[in-house]
C-alpha positions as CSV (number, residue, x, y, z in Angstrom):
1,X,-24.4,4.9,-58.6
2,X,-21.4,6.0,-56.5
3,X,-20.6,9.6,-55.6
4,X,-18.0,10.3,-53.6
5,X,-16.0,13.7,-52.2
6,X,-12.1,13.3,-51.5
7,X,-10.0,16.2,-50.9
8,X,-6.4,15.1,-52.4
9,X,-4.3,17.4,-50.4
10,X,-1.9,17.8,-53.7
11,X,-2.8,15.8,-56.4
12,X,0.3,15.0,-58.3
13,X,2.0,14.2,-55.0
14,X,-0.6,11.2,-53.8
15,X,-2.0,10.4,-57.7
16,X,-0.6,6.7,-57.2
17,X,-2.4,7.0,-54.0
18,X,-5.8,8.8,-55.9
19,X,-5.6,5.8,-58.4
20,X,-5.2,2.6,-55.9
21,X,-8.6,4.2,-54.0
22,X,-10.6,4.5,-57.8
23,X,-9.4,1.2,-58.7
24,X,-10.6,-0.2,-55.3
25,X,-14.2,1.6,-54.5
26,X,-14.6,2.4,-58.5
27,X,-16.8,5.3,-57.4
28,X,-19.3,6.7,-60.7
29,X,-18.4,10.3,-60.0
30,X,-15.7,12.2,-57.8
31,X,-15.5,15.5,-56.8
32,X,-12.0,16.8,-55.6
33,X,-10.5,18.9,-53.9
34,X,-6.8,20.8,-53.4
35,X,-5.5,20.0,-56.4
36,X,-2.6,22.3,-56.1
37,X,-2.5,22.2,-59.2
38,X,-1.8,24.4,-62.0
39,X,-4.5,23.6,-65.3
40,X,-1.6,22.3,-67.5
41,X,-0.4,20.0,-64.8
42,X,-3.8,17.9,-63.7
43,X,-3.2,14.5,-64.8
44,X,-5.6,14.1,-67.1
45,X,-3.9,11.3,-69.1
46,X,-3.7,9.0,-65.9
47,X,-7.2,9.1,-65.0
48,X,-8.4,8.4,-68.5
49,X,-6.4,5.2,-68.2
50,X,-8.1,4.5,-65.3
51,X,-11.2,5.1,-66.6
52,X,-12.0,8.6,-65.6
53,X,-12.7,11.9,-67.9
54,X,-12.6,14.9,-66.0
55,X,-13.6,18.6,-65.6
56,X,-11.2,20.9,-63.7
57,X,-10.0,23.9,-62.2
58,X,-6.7,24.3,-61.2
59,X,-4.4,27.1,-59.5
60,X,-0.8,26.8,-58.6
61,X,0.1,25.3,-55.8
62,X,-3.3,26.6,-53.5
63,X,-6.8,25.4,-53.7
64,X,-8.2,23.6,-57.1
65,X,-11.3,21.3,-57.7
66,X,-12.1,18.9,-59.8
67,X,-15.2,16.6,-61.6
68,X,-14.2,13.3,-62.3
69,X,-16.9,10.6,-64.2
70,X,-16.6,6.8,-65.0
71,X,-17.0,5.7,-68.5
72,X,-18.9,9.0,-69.1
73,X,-18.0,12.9,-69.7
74,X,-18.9,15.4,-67.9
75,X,-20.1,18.3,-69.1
76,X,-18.6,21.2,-67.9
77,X,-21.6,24.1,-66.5
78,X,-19.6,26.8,-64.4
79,X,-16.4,27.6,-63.2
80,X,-16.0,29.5,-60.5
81,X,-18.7,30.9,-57.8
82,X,-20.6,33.4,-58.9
83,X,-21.1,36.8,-56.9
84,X,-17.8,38.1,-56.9
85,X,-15.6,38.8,-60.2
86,X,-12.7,39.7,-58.2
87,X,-12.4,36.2,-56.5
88,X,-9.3,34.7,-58.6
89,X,-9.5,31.4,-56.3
90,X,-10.3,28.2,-57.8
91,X,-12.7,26.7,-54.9
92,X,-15.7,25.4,-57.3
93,X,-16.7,23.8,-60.6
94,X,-19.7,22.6,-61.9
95,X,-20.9,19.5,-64.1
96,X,-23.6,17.8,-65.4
97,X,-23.1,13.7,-65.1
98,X,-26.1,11.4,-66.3
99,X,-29.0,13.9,-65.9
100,X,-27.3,15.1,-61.9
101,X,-26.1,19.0,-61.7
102,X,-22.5,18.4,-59.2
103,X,-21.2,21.3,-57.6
104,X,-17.7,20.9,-56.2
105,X,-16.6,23.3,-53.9
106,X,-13.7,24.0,-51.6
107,X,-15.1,26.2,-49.1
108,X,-12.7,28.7,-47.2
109,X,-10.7,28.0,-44.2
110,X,-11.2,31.3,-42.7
111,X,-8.1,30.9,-39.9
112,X,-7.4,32.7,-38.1
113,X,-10.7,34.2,-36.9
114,X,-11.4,37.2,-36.4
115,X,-9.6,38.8,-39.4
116,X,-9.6,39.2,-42.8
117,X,-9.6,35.4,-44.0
118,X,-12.4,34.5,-41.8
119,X,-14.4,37.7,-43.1
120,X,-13.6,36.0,-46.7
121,X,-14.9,32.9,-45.5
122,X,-18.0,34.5,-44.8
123,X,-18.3,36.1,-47.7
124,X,-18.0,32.9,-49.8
125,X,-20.5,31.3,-47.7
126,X,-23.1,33.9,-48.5
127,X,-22.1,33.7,-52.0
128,X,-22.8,30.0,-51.7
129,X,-26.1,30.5,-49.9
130,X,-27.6,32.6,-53.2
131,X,-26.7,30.1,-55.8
132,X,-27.6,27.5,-53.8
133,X,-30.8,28.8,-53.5
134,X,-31.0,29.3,-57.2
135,X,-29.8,25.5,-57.9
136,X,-32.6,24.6,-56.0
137,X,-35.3,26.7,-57.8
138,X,-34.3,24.7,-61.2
139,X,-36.2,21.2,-59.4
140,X,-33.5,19.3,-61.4
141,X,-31.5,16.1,-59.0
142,X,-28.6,18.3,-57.7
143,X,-25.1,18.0,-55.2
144,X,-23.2,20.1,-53.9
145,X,-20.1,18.0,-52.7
146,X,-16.9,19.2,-50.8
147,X,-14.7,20.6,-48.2
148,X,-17.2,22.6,-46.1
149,X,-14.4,23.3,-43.5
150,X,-17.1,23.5,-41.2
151,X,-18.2,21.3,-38.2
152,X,-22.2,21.6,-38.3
153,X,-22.5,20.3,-34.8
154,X,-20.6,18.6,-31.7
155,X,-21.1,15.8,-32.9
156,X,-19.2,16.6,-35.9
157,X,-15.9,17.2,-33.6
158,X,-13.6,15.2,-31.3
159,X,-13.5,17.6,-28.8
160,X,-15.9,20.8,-29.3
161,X,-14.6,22.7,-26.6
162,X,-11.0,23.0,-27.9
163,X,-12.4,24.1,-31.0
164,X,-15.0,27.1,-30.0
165,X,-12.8,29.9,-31.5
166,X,-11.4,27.9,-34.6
167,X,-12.7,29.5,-37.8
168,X,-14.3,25.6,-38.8
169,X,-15.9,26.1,-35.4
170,X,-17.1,29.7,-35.1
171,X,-20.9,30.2,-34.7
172,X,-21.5,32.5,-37.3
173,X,-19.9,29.5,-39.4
174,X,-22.2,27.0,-38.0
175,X,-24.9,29.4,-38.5
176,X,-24.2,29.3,-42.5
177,X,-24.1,25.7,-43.1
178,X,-27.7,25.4,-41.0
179,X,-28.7,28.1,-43.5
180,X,-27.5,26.5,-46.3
181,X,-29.1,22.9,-45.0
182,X,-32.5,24.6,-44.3
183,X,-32.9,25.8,-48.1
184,X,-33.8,22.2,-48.6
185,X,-31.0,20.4,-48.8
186,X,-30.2,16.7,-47.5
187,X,-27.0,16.3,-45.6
188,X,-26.5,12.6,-46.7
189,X,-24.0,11.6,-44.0
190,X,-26.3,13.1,-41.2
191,X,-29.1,12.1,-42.6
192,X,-28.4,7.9,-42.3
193,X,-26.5,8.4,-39.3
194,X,-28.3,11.0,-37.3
195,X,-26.6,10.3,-34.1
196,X,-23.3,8.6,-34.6
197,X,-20.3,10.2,-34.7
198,X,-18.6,10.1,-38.2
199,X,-15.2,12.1,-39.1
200,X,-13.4,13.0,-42.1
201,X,-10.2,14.2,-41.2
202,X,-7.8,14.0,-39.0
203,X,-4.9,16.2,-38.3
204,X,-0.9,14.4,-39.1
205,X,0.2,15.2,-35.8
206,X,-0.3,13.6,-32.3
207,X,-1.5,10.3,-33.9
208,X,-5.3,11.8,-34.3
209,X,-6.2,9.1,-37.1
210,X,-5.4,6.2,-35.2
211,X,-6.9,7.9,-31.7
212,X,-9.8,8.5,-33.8
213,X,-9.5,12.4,-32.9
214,X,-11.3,14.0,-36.3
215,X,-13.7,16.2,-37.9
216,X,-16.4,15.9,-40.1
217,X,-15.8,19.1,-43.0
218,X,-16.1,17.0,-45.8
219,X,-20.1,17.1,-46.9
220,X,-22.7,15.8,-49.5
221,X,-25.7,17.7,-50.0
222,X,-28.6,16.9,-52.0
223,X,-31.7,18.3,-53.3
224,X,-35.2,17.8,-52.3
225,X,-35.1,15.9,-55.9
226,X,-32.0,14.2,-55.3
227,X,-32.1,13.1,-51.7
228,X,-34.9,10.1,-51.9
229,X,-32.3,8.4,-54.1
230,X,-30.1,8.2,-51.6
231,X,-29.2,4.1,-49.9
232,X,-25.6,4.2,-48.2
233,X,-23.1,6.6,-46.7
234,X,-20.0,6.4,-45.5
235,X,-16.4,7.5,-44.9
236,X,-13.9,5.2,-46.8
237,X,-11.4,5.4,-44.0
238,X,-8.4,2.8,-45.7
239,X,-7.0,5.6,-47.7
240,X,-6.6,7.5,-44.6
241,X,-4.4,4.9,-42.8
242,X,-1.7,4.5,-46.2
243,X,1.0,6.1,-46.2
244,X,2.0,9.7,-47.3
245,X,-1.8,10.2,-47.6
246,X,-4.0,13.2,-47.2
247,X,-5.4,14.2,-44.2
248,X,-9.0,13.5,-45.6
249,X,-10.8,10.2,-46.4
250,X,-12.9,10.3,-49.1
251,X,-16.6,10.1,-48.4
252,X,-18.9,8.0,-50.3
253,X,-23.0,7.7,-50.8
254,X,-25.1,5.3,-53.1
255,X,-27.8,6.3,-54.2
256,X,-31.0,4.9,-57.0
257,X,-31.9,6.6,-59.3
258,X,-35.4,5.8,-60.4
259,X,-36.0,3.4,-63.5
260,X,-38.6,4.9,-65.6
């Protein structure tokens, strides 16, 4: 089974683009992200043709995730991160997809840091930390895919010291995601390539994708029921490289589930 994380950057705008990767890597299940989408506009009609039902949650123009399945349904669990009623962005959804829990989230940028966006940031990440601690109390196979927008380590960044004071960067931001991680949960990318360095985005300007000058925000984590499934991961970097693309590749693991 194929999972995969991919955020769209505008999802209308780059569907032909969304469509050529599915038809090409055929991933199982697909968690995106910036939709900027309103709900009445996600293109659900086009992905069904390609093979794809789908759970979402839109918003105009800002932020939206989605849950998208091959040849099966997901069924839809939450909408929306629990903790704060007030929160009116659309930054995660929730499905289950052949007996696995996905949580698709689109964390927070925070910039710029210190102020009121990062503070948010923070926020959300604490908010993430509770459920995710009560997703892991259930002992079911669960993910939590997405746009971190965080850099766990150096080696997640082209060049750490120009980023010390970014809100991706920050170490109270650093400090979350280890948080998070140490719950229990399997960082799939780190985990089969503990020492190589691996990005998943790359800024439009100054030529970063092709001087290989990224990040690695986009993450799949996995529970302690989840993770010994787990065979291949890697960053599908061809979408990258097509034109009028996002600025993300979409990341992809295998995993096994067991027989029996």
């Amino acid at each position: 089974m194929k999972i995969a994380t991919y955020n769209v950057n505008g999802i209308n705008g780059r569907l032909p683009l969304l469509l050529r990767w599915l038809k090409e890597d055929e991933p199982d299940i697909v968690c995106l992200q910036e939709l900027k989408s309103p709900d009445d506009r996600f293109p659900r009609r086009e992905l069904q043709q390609a093979g794809y039902e789908a759970v979402w949650h839109g918003q105009k123009s800002w932020n939206g995730v989605a849950i998208l399945a091959r040849d099966a349904t997901p069924v839809l669990t939450r909408r929306g991160l629990p903790g704060d009623p007030d929160d009116t962005h659309s930054r995660y959804i929730e499905a289950a997809v052949d007996g696995i829990l996905i949580g698709c989230l689109y964390l927070p940028n925070g910039n710029p840091a210190p102020g009121p966006k990062f503070d948010y940031k923070l926020r959300w990440f604490e908010r993430l930390q509770t459920y995710a601690a009560d997703l892991l109390s259930l002992g079911l196979p669960v993910a939590l895919i997405g746009d971190f927008n965080v850099m766990p380590t150096d080696l997640d960044v082209y060049a750490p010291e120009r980023w010390r004071d970014d809100a991706l960067f920050r170490p109270e931001v650093r400090e979350a995601y280890a948080d998070l991680v140490a719950q229990g949960w399997t960082d799939a990318i780190r985990h089969l390539h503990p020492k190589e360095r691996i990005y998943t985005f790359w800024k439009y300007w100054r030529n970063s994708f092709e001087r290989d000058a990224g990040l690695r925000i986009d993450h799949l984590l996995l529970s302690p029921t989840l993770a010994p499934w787990l065979r291949a991961a890697s960053v599908r970097r061809g979408p990258r490289g097509w034109d009028h693309t996002s600025d993300h590749a979409p990341v992809m693991i295998e995993i096994e589930p067991p027989s029996d």
